[in-house]
N, C-alpha and C positions, 0 to 999 in steps of 0.2 A: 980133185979138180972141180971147178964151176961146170957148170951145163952154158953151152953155149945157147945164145936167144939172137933170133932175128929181130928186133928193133920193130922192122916193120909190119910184120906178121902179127908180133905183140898185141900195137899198137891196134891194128886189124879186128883182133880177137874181145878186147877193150871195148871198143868202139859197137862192134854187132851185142856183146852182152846189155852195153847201155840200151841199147837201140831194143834189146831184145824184152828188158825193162820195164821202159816205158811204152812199149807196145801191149802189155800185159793190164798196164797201170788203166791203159786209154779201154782196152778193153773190158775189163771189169765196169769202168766207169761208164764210156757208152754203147756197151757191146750189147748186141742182142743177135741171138739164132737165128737164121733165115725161117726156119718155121714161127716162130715169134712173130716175125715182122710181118709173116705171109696173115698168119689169123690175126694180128692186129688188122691187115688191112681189109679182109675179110668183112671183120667185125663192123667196122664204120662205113663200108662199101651196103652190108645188111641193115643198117640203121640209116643209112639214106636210101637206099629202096621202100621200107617199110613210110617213113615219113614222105615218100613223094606218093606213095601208095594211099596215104590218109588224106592229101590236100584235097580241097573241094574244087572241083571245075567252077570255073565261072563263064 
């Protein structure tokens, strides 16, 4: 005998793989660590300290 399938569960299960997919796809492409992002901003937060640090008063 067939194995019985609920139609809408299926359809449920379908649905979260796609979803689960291209959330993978988006990730790779624009993902980055929260520690990444933190020393990125680190980084440019230290490069405008230093460069206001050089400016000459006038």
């Amino acid at each position: 005998m067939a194995e019985i399938v609920n139609l809408r569960q299926a359809k449920k299960q379908a649905a979260r793989k796609a979803a689960r997919v291209n959330a993978d796809v988006n990730a790779a492409k624009f993902g980055r660590t929260k520690a990444e992002r933190e020393l990125e901003k680190a980084q440019a937060e230290k490069v405008k300290r230093d460069l206001d640090g050089h400016r000459r008063e006038t």
